[in-house]
C-alpha positions in Angstrom: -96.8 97.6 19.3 -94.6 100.4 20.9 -94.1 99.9 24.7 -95.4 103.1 25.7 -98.6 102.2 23.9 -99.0 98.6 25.9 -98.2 100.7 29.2 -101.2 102.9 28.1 -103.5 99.9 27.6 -102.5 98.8 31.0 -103.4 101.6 32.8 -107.0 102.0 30.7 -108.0 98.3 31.6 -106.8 99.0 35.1 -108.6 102.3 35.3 -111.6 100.3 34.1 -111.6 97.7 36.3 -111.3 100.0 39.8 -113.8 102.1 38.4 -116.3 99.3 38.0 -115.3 97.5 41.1 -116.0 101.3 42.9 -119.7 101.6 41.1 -120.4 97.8 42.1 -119.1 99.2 45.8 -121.5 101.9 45.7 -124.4 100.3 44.3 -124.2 97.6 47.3 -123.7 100.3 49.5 -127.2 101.9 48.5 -129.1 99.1 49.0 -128.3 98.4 52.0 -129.0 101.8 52.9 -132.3 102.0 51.3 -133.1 98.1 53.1 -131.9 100.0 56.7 -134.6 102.8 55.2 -137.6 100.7 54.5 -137.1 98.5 57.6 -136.5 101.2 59.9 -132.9 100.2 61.0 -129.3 102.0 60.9 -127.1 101.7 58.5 -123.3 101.9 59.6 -120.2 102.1 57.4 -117.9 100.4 59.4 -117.6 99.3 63.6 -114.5 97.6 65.0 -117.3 96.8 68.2 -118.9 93.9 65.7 -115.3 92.6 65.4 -114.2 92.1 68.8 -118.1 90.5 70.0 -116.8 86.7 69.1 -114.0 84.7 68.9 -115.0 81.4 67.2 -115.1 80.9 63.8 -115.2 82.5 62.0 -113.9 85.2 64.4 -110.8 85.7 65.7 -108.9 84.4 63.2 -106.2 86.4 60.8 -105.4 90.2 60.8 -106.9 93.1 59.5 -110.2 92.3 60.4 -112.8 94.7 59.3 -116.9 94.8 59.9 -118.8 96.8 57.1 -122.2 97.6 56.0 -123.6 97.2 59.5 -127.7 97.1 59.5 -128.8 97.1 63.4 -132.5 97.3 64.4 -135.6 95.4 65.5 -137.4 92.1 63.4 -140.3 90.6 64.6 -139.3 92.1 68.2 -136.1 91.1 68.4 -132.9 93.3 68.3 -130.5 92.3 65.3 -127.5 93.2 63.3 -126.3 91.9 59.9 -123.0 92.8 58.5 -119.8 92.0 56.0 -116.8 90.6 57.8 -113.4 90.2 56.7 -110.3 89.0 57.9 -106.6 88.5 55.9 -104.0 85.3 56.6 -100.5 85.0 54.8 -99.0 81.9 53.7 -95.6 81.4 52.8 -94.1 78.4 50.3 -90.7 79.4 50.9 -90.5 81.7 47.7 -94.1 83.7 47.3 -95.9 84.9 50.1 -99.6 85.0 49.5 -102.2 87.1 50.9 -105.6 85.4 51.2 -108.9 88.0 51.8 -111.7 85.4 54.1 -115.3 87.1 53.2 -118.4 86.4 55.5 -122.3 87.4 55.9 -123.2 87.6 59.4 -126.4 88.0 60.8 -126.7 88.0 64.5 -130.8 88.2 66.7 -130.2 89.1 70.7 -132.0 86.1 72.6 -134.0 87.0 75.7 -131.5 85.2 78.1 -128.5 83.6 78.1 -127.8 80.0 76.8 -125.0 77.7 76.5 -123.4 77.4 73.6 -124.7 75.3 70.8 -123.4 75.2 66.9 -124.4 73.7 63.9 -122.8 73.3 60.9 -123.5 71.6 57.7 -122.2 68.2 57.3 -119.0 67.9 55.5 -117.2 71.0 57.2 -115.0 69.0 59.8 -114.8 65.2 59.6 -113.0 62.3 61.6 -110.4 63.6 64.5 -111.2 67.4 63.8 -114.6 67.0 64.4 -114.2 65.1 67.7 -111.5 67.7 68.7 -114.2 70.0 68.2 -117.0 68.5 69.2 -118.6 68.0 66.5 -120.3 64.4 65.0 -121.4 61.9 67.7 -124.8 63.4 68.9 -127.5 61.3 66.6 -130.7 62.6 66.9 -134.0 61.1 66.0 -134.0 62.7 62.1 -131.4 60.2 60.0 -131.8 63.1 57.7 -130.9 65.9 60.0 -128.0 63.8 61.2 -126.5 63.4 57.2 -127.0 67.3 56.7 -125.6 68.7 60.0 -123.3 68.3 62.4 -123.8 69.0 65.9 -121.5 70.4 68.4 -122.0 71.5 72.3 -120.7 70.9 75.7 -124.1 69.2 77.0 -125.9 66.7 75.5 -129.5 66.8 76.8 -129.4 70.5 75.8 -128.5 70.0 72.2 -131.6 67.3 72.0 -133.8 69.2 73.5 -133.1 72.5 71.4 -132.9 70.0 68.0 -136.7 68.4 68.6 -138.6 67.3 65.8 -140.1 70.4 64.6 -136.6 72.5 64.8 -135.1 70.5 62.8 -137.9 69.9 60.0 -137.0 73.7 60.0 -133.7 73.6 59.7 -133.9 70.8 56.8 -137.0 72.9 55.0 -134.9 76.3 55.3 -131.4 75.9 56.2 -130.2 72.9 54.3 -128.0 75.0 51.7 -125.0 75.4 54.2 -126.6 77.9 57.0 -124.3 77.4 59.7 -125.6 78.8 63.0 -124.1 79.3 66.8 -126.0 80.1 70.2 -123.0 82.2 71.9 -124.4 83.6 75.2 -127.8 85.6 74.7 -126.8 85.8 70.7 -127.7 83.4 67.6 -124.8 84.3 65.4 -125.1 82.8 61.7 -122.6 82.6 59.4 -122.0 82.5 55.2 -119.1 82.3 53.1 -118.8 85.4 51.1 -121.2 88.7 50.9 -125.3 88.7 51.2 -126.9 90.1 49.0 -129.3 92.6 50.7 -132.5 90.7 49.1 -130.5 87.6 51.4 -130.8 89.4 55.0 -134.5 89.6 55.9 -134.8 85.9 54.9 -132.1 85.0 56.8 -133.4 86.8 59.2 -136.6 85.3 59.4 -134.9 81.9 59.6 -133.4 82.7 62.5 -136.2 84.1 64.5 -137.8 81.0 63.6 -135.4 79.3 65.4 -135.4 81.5 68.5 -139.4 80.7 68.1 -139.6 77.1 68.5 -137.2 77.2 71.4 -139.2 75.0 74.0 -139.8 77.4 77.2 -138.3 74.4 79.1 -134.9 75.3 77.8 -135.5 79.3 78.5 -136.5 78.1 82.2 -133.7 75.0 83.3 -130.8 76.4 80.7 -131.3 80.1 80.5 -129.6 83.0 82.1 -129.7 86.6 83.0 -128.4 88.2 79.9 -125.4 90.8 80.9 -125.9 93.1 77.7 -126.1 96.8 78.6 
């Protein structure tokens, strides 16, 4: 086959594959937009502010970090925000350096005060020294089950047992179980995915998480909580 021919088939299967890779953009795009439409919420092409909010994981990590397809609104009373996030990190061997594209859902409700900072994670993520360095792994609570499938990490003890009671985490095990990491980070539940939601993905998620906010005891909004300093 003539060069100039191959070159030609090149370009057509690379013309293809951005122009299919565009539509699949735009078709995400649109449903988002319609979601923001039928739940009454703003759609946002792209905010540096949802960037900058955080930095634990997985923010504040790499370069070129971007935050797109912002939905912000109200669920079941509460104001939230779900979003793609993105980040790049480079790695060198010596010979090749390699560019490496770190894809996230986030979903984030605004609590009604501010609480110390709790994460959990499914088990597996950190083990051994990391997970002490951490914090992560050495608070057993009462569910052997719970304490298999997550792992817990927080500055305060008592706290952490008395947000996990037995009802929060029959939740968490019901309807979280697949990898749902979460965070309490000030007056914000932040959750986390690997890789993009779907759209059909947010209000579930969603509804997860005001769960959580939900079973809260009103102990821990009265002996842990604080004014929230959100304009």
């Amino acid at each position: 086959m003539e060069p100039w021919i191959v070159f030609l088939l090149f370009l057509a299967v690379v013309g293809a594959v951005w122009y299919l890779n565009r539509r699949a953009r735009q078709r995400r795009m649109a449903a988002f937009q319609a979601l923001a439409a039928a739940q009454g919420w703003q759609w946002i092409e792209e905010d540096d502010r949802y960037v900058r909010n955080w930095n634990s994981h997985p923010f504040g990590q790499g370069r070129k970090r971007r935050a797109t397809n912002i939905l912000v609104g109200k669920y079941r009373g509460r104001e939230i925000a779900a979003y793609d996030y993105e980040y790049q990190t480079e790695s060198d061997n010596g010979k090749d350096r390699t560019t490496t594209t770190h894809r996230y859902a986030i979903w984030v409700v605004t609590l009604p005060s501010r609480l110390p900072e709790l994460e959990v994670r499914k088990e597996g993520i950190f083990g051994g020294r990391v997970a002490a360095a951490f914090g992560f792994g050495d608070l057993q609570l009462e569910s052997e089950e719970f304490n298999r499938t997550f792992r817990v990490g927080t500055p305060d003890r008592r706290y952490a047992t008395a947000m996990l009671h037995p009802r929060m985490m029959e939740l968490l095990l019901a309807r979280g179980r697949n990898g749902m990491s979460w965070r309490i980070a000030g007056d914000a539940l932040l959750c986390w995915e690997e890789g993009k939601a779907e759209p059909d993905a947010i209000v579930p998620r969603l509804d997860v998480l005001a769960d959580v906010v939900d079973l809260v005891p009103s102990f821990v909004w009265k002996d842990y909580g604080s004014a929230s300093t959100r304009e």
